[in-house]
C-alpha positions as CSV (number, residue, x, y, z in Angstrom):
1,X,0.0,0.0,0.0
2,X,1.7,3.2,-1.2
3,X,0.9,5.7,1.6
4,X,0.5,9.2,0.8
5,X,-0.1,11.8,4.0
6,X,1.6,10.7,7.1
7,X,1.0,12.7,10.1
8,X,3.6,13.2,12.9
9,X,3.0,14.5,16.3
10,X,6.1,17.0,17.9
11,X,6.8,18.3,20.4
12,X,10.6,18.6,20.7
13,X,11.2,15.6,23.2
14,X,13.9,13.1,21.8
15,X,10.9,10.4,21.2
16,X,9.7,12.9,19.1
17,X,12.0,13.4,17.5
18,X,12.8,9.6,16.9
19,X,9.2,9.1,15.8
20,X,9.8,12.5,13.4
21,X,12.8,10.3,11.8
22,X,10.8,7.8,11.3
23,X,8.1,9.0,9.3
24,X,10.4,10.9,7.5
25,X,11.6,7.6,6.3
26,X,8.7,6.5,5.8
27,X,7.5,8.8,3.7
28,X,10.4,8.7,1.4
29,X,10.4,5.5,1.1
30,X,6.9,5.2,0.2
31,X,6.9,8.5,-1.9
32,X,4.6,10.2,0.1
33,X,4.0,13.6,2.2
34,X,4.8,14.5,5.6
35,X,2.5,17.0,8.0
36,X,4.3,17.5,11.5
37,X,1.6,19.1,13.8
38,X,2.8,20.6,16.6
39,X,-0.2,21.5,19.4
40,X,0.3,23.5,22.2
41,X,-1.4,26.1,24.4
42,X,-0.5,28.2,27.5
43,X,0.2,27.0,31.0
44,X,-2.8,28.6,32.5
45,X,-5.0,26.5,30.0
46,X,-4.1,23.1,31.7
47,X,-3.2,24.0,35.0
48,X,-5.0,23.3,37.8
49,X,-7.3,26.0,39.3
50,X,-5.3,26.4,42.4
51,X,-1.7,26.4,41.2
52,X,-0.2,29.9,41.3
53,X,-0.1,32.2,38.3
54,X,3.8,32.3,36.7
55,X,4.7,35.0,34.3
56,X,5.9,32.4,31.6
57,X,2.6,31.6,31.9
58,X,1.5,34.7,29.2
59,X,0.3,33.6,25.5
60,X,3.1,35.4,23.6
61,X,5.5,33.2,25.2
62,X,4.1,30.5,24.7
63,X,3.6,30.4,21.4
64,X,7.5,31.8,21.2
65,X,8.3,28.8,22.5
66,X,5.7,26.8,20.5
67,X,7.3,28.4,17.4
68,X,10.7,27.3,18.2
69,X,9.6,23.9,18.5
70,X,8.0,23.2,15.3
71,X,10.8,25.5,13.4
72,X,13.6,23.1,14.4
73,X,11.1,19.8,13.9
74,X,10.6,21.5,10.6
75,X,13.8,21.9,9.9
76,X,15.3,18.4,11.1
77,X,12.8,16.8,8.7
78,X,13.9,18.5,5.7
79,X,17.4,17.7,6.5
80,X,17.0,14.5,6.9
81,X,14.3,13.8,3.7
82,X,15.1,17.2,1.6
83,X,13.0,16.0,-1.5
84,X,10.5,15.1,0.7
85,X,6.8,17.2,0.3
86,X,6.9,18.5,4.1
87,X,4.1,20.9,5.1
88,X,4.1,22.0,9.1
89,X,1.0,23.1,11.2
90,X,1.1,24.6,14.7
91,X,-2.7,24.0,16.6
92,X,-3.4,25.8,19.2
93,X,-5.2,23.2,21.8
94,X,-4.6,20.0,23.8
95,X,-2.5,17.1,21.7
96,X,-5.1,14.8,22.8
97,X,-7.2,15.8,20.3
98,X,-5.3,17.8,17.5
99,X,-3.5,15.1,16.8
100,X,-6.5,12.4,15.7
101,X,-8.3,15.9,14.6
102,X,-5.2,16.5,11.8
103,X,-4.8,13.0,11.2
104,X,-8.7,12.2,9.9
105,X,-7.9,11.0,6.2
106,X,-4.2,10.3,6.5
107,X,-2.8,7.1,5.9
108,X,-0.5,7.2,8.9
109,X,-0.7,9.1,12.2
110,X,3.4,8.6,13.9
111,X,3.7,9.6,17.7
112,X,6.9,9.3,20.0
113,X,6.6,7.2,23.2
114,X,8.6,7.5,26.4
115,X,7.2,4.4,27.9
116,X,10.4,2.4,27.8
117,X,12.6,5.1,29.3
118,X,10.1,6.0,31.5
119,X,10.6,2.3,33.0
120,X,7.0,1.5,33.8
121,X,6.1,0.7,30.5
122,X,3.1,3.0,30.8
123,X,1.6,4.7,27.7
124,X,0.8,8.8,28.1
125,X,-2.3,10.0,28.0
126,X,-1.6,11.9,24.6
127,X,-1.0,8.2,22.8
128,X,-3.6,6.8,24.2
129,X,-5.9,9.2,23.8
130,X,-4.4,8.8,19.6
131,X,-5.2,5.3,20.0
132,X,-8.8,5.3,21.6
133,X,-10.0,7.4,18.3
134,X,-7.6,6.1,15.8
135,X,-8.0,8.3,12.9
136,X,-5.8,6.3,10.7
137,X,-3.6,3.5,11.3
138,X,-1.1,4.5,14.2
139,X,2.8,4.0,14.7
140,X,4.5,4.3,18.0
141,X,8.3,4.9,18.1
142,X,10.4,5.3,21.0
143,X,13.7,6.8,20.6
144,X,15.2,3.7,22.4
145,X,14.4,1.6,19.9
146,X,15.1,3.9,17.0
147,X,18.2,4.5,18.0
148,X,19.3,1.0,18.0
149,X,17.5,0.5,14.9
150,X,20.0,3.1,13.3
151,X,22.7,1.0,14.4
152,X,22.0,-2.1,12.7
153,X,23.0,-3.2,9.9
154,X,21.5,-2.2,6.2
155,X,18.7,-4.7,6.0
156,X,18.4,-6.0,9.2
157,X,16.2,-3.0,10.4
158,X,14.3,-2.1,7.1
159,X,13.5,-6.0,6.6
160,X,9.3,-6.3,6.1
């Protein structure tokens, strides 16, 4: 199956990364193009009602930092697949539900998982929340995993 859109969640984290890498593979492998989404709101938005107010709370920062984040994600991705279609989209909101939101109609939704160096094995709330309302067929990556993956040998790792 020749995949055409593949959707990656960012947010800067090195499993994010390693899941950006991943699909960017992926997508030049297959041909295809790649839309990083990147979602992210202020402080004050998911804090809890009785946490003190912090000045790097304010929206301008925020979306500063939110800025920063998908330019270098961006950037990576073209690097590492530079004929590769690449589109990026920042979304202001909870990655819970951009991500399956910008995903509806893609062939593939990747996401970045911590679970392994994390040590509990747990899943975050933002993957499972990706895989409760599966827009599209979904890939986890860890940057464990892909990192060791980079290390094999050619054909070993790409092997199907």
């Amino acid at each position: 199956m020749e995949l055409r859109q593949i959707v990656v969640g960012a947010d800067g984290t090195p499993d994010s990364d390693a899941a950006l890498l991943w699909a960017v593979d992926e997508a030049v492998r297959d041909q295809g193009r790649l839309l990083i989404v990147h979602a992210w709101g202020t402080r004050t938005e998911t804090r809890a009602p009785y946490a003190r107010y912090s000045p790097r709370d304010d929206l301008a920062s925020e979306l500063s930092s939110a800025t920063a984040v998908l330019e270098r994600v961006t950037g990576l991705a073209r690097e590492a697949g530079p004929d590769l279609q690449v589109e990026s989209r920042l979304v202001r909101g909870r990655p819970e539900t951009a991500l399956p939101h910008a995903a509806h109609g893609a062939d593939l939704l990747v996401l970045g998982s911590a679970a392994q160096r994390a040590g509990d094995g747990r899943l975050g709330a933002v993957l499972l929340s990706c895989l409760r309302r599966q827009p599209c067929p979904v890939v986890v990556v860890d940057a464990l995993t892909h990192a060791a993956r980079q290390r094999m040998p050619v054909g070993s790792a790409r092997s199907r």
